[in-house]
LUMSEMI-396534 format. One record per residue (C-alpha): residue number from 1; x, y, z. Coordinates in nm, 3 decimals. Example, Ala and Ser with C-alpha at 12.3 -4.5 7.8 and 13.67 -1.06 7.14 Angstrom:
BEGIN
PT   num         X         Y         Z
PT     1     1.230    -0.450     0.780
PT     2     1.367    -0.106     0.714
END
This chain:
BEGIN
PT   num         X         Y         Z
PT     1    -1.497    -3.682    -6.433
PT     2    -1.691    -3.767    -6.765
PT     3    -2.049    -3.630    -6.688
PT     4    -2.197    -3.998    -6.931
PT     5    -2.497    -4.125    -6.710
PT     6    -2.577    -4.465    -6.721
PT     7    -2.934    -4.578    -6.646
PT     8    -2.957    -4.899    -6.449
PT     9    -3.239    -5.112    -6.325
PT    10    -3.332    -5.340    -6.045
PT    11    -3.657    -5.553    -6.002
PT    12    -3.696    -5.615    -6.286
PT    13    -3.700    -5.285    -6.502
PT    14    -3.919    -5.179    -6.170
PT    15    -3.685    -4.977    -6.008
PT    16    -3.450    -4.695    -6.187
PT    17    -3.079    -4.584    -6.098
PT    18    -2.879    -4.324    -6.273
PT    19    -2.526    -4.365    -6.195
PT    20    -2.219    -4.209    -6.347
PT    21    -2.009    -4.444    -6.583
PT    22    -1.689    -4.323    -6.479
PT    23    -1.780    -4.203    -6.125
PT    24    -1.887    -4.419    -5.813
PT    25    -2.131    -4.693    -5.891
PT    26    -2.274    -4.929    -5.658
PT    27    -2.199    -5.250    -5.553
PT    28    -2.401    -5.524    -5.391
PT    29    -2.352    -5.370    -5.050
PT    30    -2.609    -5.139    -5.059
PT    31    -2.857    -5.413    -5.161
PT    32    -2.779    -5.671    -4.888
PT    33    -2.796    -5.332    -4.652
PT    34    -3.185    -5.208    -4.792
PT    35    -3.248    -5.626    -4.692
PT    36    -3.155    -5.609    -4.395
PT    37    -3.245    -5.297    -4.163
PT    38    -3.604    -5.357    -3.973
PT    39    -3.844    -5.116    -4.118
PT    40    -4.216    -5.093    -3.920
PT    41    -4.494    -4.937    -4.110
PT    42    -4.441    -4.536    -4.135
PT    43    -4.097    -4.532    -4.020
PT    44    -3.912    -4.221    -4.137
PT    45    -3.575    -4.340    -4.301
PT    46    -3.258    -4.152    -4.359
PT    47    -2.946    -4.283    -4.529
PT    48    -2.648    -4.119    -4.447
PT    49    -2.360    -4.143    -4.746
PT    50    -2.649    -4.135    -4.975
PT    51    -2.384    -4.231    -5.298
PT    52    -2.649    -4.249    -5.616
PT    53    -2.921    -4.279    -5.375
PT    54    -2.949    -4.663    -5.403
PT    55    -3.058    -4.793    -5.078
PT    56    -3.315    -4.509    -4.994
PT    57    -3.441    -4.634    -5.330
PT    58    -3.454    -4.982    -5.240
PT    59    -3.651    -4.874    -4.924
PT    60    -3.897    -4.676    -5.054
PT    61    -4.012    -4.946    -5.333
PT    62    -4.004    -5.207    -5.099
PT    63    -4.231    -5.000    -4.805
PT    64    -4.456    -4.763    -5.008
PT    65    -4.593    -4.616    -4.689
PT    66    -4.240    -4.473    -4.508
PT    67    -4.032    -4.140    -4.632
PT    68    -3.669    -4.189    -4.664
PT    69    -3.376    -3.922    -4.638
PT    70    -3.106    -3.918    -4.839
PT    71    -2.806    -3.739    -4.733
PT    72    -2.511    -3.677    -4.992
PT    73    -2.215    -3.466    -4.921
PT    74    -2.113    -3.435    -5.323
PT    75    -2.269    -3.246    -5.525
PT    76    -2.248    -3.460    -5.836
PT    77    -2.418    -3.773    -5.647
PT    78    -2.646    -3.549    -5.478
PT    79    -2.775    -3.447    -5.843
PT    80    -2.801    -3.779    -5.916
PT    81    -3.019    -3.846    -5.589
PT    82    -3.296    -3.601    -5.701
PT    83    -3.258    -3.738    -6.089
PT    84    -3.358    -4.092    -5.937
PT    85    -3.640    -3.977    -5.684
PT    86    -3.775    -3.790    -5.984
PT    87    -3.757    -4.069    -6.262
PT    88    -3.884    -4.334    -5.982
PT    89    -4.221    -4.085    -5.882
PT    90    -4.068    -4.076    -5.558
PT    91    -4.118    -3.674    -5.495
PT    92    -4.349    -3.715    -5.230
PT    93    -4.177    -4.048    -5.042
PT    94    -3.843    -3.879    -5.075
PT    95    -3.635    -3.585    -4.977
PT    96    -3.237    -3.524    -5.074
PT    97    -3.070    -3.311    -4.837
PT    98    -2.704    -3.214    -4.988
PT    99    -2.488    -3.184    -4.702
PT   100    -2.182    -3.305    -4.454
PT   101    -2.281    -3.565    -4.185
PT   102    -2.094    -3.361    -3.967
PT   103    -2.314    -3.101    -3.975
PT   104    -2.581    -3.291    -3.965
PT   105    -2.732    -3.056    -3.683
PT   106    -2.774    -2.748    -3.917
PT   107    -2.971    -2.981    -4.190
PT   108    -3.225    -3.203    -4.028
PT   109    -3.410    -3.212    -3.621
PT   110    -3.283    -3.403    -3.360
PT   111    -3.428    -3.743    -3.293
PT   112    -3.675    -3.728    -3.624
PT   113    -3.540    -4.071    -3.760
PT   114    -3.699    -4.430    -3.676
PT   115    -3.428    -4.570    -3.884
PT   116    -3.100    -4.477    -4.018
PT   117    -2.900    -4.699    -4.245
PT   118    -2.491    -4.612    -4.417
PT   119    -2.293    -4.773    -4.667
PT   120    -1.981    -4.555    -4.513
PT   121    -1.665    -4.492    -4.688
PT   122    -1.461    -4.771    -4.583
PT   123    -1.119    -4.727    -4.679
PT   124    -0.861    -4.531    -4.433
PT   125    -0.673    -4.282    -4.641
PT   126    -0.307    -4.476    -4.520
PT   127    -0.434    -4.813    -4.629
PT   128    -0.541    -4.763    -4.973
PT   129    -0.417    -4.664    -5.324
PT   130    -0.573    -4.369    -5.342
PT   131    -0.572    -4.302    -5.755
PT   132    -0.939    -4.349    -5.793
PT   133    -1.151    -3.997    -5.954
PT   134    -1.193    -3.759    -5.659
PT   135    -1.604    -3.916    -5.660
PT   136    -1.551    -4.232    -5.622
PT   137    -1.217    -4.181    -5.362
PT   138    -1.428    -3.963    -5.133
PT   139    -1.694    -4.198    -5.156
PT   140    -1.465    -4.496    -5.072
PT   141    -1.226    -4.337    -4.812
PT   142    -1.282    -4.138    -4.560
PT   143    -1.122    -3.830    -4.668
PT   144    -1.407    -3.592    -4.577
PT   145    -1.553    -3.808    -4.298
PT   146    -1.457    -4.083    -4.040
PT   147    -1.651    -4.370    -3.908
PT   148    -1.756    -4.176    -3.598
PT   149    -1.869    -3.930    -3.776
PT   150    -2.152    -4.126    -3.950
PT   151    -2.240    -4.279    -3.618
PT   152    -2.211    -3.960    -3.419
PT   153    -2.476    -3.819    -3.702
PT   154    -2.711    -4.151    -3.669
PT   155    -2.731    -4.119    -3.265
PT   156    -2.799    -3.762    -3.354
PT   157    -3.117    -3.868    -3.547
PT   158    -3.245    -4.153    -3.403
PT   159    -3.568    -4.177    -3.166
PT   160    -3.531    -4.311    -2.844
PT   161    -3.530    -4.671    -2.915
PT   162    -3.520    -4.621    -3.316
PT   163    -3.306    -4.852    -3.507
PT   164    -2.940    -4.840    -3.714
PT   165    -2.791    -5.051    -3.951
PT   166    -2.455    -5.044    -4.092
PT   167    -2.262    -5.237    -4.365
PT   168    -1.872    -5.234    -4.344
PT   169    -1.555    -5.469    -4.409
PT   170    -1.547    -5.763    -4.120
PT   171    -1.198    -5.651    -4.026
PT   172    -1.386    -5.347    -3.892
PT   173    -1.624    -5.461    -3.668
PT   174    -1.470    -5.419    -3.331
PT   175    -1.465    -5.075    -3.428
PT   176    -1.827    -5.015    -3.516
PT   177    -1.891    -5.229    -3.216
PT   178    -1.706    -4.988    -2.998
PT   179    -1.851    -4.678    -3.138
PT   180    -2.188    -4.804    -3.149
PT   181    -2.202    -4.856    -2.817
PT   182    -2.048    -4.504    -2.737
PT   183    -2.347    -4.334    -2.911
PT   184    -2.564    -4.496    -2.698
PT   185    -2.625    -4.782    -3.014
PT   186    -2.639    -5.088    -2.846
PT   187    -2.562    -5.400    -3.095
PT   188    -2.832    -5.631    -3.117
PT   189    -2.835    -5.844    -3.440
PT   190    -2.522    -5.922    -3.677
PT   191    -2.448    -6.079    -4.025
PT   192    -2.097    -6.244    -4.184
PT   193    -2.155    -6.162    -4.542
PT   194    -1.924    -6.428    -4.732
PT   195    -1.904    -6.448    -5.095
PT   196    -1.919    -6.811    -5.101
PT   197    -1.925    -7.124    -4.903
PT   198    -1.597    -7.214    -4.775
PT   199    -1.450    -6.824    -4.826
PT   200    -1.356    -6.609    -4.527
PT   201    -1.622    -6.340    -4.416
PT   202    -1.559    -5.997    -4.604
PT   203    -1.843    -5.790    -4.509
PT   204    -2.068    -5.756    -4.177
PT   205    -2.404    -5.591    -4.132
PT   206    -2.459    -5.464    -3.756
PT   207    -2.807    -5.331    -3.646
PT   208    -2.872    -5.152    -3.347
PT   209    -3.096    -5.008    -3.091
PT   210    -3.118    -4.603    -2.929
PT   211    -3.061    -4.664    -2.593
PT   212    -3.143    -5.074    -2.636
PT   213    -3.072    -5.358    -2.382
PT   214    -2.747    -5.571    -2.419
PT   215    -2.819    -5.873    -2.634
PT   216    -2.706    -5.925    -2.966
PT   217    -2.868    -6.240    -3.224
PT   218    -2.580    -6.371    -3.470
PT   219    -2.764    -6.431    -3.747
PT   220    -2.686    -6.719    -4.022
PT   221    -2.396    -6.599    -4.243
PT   222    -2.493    -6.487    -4.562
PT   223    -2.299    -6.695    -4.932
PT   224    -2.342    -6.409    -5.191
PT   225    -2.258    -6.668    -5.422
PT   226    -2.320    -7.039    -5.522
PT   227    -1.912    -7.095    -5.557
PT   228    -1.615    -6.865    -5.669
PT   229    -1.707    -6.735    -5.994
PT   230    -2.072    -6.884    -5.970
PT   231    -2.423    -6.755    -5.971
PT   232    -2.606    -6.542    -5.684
PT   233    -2.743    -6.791    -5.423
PT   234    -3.102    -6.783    -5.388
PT   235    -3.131    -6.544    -5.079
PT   236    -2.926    -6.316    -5.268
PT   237    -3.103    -6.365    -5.580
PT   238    -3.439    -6.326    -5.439
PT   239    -3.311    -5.979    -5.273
PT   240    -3.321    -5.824    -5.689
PT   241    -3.692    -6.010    -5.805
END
């Protein structure tokens, strides 16, 4: 993989991302994610499937007074992770741990979390072509970690009662339903991310509770876009100002 680094913005030229031009770059998912988790004054944060960092970057410019996490099993986004927390001034707001979710018991304490948020890999190894660079396929499939393992590792961290949020393809959800509620995660609000009016649901963002009561809020589904080919609606627009 070429080792070119691009540097990219958000808010404005407030907010710096290195990413690599021919590795794994970001999408809008981790965006609509950082907009959506609850975050209380303080919290401590950790992202799990940390890619370039993005969302824990997200979180820590939009709530100056909480320390986010970033956890990164490759080493070349890792890198990338401490490039960003150090161009941003971010040092003391941030810590990158590179590691495997699945050992997420040898890198940070039990039940030291308020919130955890993933972007997982979403892709099944059978289901996808899988001739993408080895960065970008491990951070797309889950050939080095499953599902369950991401929500196995945010149980793990969370505080009694601390809160998760996931973003993953619709077609998904019973899944992360199921396995949320396994780990002791109960659902309680949920999100249809569309990209435009009239256009099936693609994406959904679940958030959960640590040990929480059975009710779950359907929230209003999200139009990334004014129409196919259009503009950012104004929710989603607002989400980068």
């Amino acid at each position: 993989m070429s080792s070119t680094i691009s540097n990219d913005y958000l808010f404005a030229g407030a907010l710096h991302c290195n990413q690599h031009k021919d590795g794994y770059r970001f999408s809008i998912d981790p965006v609509l994610l950082a907009h959506y988790c609850t975050v209380k004054k303080g919290s401590s944060i950790v992202d799990l499937g940390a890619g370039c960092g993005v969302v824990g970057l997200i979180l820590a410019h939009r709530y100056a007074d909480c320390h986010v996490t970033s956890v990164e099993l490759q080493e070349s986004l890792s890198s990338l992770i401490a490039m960003n927390i150090k161009m941003n001034d971010f040092s003391a707001r941030m810590a990158n741990v590179h590691g495997d979710v699945k050992q997420i018991r040898e890198m940070l304490p039990v039940e030291s979390a308020d919130v955890v948020v993933c972007n997982p890999p979403y892709g099944v190894v059978a289901d996808g072509t899988l001739s993408l660079g080895s960065e970008q396929l491990i951070a797309r499939h889950e050939t080095c970690g499953n599902l369950q393992d991401f929500i196995a590792a945010a149980s793990y961290l969370l505080k009694n009662r601390g809160r998760v949020a996931f973003i993953l393809p619709a077609s998904r959800l019973p899944e992360l339903i199921t396995l949320f509620i396994q780990h002791h995660l109960q659902p309680k609000r949920m999100q249809m991310i569309h990209s435009y009016t009239g256009g099936v649901g693609r994406l959904v963002l679940l958030e959960g509770i640590k040990n929480g009561g059975a009710e779950l809020l359907v929230d209003e589904p999200l139009y990334i876009y004014t129409r196919k080919n259009g503009d950012y609606t104004n929710p989603v627009a607002q989400m980068f100002v």
